[in-house]
C-alpha positions in Angstrom: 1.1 -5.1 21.7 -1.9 -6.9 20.1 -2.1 -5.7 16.4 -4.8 -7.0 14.4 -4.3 -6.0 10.6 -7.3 -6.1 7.8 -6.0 -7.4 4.7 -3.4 -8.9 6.1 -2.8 -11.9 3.5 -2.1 -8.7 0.9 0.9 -8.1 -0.5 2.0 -5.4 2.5 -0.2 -7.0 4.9 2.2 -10.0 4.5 5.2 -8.9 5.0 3.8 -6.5 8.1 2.1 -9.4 9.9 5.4 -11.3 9.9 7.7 -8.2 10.7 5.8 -7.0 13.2 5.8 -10.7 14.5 9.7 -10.5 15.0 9.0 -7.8 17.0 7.2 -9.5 19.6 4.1 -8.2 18.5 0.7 -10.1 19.0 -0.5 -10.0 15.0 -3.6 -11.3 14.0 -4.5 -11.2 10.5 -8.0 -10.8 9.5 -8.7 -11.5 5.7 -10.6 -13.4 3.1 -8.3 -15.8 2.2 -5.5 -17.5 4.3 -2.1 -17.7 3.7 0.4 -20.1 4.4 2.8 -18.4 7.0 4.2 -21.2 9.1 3.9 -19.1 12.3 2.5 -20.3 15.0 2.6 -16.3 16.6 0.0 -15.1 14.0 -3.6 -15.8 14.5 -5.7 -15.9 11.3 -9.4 -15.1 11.1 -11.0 -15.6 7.9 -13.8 -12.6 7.8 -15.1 -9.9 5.1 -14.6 -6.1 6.3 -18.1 -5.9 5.1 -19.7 -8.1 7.4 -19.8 -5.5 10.6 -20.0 -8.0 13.3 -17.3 -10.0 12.2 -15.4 -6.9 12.2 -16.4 -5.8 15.7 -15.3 -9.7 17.1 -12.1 -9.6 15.7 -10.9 -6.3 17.0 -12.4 -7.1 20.4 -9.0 -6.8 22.9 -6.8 -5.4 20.4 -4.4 -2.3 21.1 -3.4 -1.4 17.5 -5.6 -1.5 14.0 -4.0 -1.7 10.7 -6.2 -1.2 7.8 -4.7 -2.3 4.6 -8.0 -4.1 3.0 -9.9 -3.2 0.0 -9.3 -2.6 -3.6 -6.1 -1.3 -4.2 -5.3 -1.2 -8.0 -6.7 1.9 -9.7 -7.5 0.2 -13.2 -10.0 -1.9 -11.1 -10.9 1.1 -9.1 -11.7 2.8 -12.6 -13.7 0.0 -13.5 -15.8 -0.8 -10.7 -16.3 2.2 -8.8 -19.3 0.4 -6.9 -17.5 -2.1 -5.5 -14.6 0.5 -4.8 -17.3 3.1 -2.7 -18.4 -0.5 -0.9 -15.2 -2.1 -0.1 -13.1 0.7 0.3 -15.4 2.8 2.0 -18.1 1.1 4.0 -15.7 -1.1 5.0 -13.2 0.6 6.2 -16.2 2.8 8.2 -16.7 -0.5 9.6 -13.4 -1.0 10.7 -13.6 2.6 12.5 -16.9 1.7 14.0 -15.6 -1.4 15.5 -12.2 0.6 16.7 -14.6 2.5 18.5 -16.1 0.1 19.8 -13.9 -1.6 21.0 -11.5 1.6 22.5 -8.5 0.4 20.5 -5.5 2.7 21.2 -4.9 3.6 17.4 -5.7 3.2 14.4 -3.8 3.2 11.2 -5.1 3.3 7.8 -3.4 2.7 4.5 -3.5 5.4 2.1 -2.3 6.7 -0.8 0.1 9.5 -2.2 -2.6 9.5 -4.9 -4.7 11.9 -2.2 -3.5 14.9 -2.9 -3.1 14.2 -7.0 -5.7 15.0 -9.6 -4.8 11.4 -10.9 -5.6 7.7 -8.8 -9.6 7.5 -10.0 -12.0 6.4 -8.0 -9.2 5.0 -6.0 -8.1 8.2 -4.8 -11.7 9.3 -4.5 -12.3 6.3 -2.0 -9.1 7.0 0.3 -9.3 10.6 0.3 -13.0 10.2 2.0 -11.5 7.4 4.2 -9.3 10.1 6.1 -12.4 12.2 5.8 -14.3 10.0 7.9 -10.8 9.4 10.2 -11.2 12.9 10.6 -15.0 13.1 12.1 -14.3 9.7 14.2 -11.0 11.8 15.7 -13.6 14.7 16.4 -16.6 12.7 17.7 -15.2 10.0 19.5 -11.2 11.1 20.4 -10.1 8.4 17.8 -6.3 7.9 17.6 -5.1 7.8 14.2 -1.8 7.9 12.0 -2.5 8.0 8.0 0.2 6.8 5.9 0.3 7.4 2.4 2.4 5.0 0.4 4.6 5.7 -2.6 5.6 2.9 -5.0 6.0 -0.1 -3.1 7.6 -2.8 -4.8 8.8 -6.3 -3.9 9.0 -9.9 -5.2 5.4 -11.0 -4.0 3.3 -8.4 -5.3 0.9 -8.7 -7.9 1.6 -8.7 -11.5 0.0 -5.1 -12.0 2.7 -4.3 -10.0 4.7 -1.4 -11.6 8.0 -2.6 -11.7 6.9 -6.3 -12.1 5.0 -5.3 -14.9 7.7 -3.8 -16.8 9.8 -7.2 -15.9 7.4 -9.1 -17.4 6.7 -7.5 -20.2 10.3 -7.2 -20.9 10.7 -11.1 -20.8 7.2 -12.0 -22.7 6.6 -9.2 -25.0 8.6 -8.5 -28.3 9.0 -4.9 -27.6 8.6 -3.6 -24.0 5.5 -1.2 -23.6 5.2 1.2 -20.7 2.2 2.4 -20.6 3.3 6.5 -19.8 5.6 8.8 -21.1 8.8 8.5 -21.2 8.8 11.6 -18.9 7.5 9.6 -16.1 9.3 9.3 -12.5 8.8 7.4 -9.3 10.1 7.4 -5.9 10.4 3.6 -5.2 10.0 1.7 -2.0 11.0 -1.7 -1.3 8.5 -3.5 0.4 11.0 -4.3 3.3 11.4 -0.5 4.0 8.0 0.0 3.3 6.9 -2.1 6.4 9.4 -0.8 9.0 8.6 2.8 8.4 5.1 1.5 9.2 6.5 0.1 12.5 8.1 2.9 13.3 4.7 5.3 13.2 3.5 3.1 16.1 5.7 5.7 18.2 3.9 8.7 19.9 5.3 11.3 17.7 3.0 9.8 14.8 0.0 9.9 16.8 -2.8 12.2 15.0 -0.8 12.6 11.8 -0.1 12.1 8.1 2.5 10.7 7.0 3.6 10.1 3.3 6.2 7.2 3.8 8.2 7.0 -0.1 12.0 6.0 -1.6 14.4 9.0 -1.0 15.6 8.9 -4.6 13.4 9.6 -7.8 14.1 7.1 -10.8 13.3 7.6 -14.0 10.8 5.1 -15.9 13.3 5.2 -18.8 16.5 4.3 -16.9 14.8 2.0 -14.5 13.6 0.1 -17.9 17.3 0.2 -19.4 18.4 -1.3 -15.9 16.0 -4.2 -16.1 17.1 -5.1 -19.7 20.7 -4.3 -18.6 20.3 -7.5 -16.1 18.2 -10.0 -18.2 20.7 -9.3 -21.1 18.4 -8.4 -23.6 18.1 -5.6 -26.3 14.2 -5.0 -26.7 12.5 -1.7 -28.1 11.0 0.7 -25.5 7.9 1.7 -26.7 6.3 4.7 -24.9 3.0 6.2 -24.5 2.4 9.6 -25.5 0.5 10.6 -22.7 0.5 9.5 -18.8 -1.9 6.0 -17.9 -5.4 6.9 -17.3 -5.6 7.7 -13.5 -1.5 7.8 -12.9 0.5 10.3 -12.5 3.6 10.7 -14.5 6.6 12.7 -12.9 4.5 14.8 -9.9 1.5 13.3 -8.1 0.8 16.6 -6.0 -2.1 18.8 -7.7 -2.9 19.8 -3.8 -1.2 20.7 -0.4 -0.6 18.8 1.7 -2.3 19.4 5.1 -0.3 18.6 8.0 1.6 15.8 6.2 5.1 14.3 7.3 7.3 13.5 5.0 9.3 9.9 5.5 11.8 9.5 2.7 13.3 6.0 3.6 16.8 5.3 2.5 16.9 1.9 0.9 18.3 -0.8 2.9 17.7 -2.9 -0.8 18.9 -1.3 -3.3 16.8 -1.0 -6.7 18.6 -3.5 -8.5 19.1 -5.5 -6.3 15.0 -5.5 -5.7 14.9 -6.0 -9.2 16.7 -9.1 -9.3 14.7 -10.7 -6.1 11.8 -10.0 -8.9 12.9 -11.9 -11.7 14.3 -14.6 -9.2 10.7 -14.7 -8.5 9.6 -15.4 -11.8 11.6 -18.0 -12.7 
């Protein structure tokens, strides 16, 4: 099939454009900055989702739409929440109009577990009205949709806000390794390679119109994924904890809210967590 994938040249977007590319897939990546991928089976178009008729080009003649632009961090989201509502929002209406448009056979849209949590800031704000407006294009215009909602993806080329890569970092740089939650906190982690072929697999029929919350199968806690890290780099650091959960984050359940509709995909690791760990500090160094 033709896939074209907004935000491709992210850290998901990546590794999707190339997977999906091994699966004989037609990928085109549509972004604001270009990547070196060496293959010649991905297209690149350098666009802004906020430029409508770029948008409504690019998906021209394409059967599936990944959506995995805007601003994904939620310190940033906290910060700016204009340029949140504008990228987040208008342009990923934009990316809906063009779908429309252009009578793409599905679209998919990268969410967030943060949805249905009091926590995730204006970055939760901004993906929970996304699906709203999923919604009303499903109603109005017989839109074909899946919404997945990501746990905590990791992998060696995310960014350095990264959860796990942040505690790997601090725990080489810092004097004393600071986390900023309790040391209550829990996460369900995903490896980035798991992550993406879960997000293959909703490309089959059964996923059509649906929710699904794709996450690790095993919770971890903070604490022993910390003593893990420091347990492979050989060193004997102070934890230091914060007394109370990071503003916007959640610390051992996200869920203030049910879920509507929602399928659950717990994905057993095919890389295990410390063996992700160690492709991260490889990474580093």
């Amino acid at each position: 099939m033709r896939v074209l994938i907004f935000g491709g040249s992210g850290f998901l977007g990546k590794s999707l454009s190339i997977y999906l590319s091994k699966k004989k897939h037609k990928v085109t990546i549509f972004d604001k900055k270009k990547i070196p991928l060496n293959l010649k089976s991905v297209k690149f178009i350098k666009g802004d989702i906020l430029n409508l008729k770029q948008v409504i080009r690019a998906t021209k003649n394409q059967d599936i739409v990944y959506n995995l632009a805007g601003i994904s961090d939620i310190g940033d989201s906290i910060r700016n929440p204009i340029l949140t509502t504008k990228i987040n929002i208008l342009g990923s209406v934009n990316t809906l109009e063009a779908a429309v448009k252009n009578k793409v056979k599905r679209y998919i849209f990268a969410s967030s577990i943060y949805v249905l949590s009091s926590q995730g800031g204006f970055y939760k704000t901004s993906k929970k009205s996304v699906e709203s407006f999923i919604e009303e294009y499903n109603k109005r215009d017989n839109l074909k949709y899946t919404i997945l909602r990501y746990g905590s993806v990791y992998g060696p080329e995310s960014d350095e806000r990264n959860g796990i890569k942040k505690i790997i970092t601090s725990c080489l740089k810092d004097k004393t390794i600071m986390y900023g939650g309790t040391s209550k906190a829990e996460r369900r982690f995903l490896h980035v390679n798991d992550a993406i072929k879960a997000s293959e697999v909703i490309l089959r029929k059964k996923f059509v119109n649906t929710r699904v919350l794709i996450t690790g199968s095993k919770k971890t806690k903070i604490k022993n994924l910390i003593l893990q890290i420091k347990k492979i780099l050989k060193i004997n650091k102070k934890i230091i904890f914060k007394r109370k959960p990071m503003m916007g984050h959640y610390d051992k359940n996200p869920f203030n809210d049910t879920p509507k509709k929602q399928l659950i995909y717990y994905v057993k690791p095919s890389v295990p967590l410390n063996a992700g760990i160690s492709e991260i500090i490889s990474s580093l160094n």
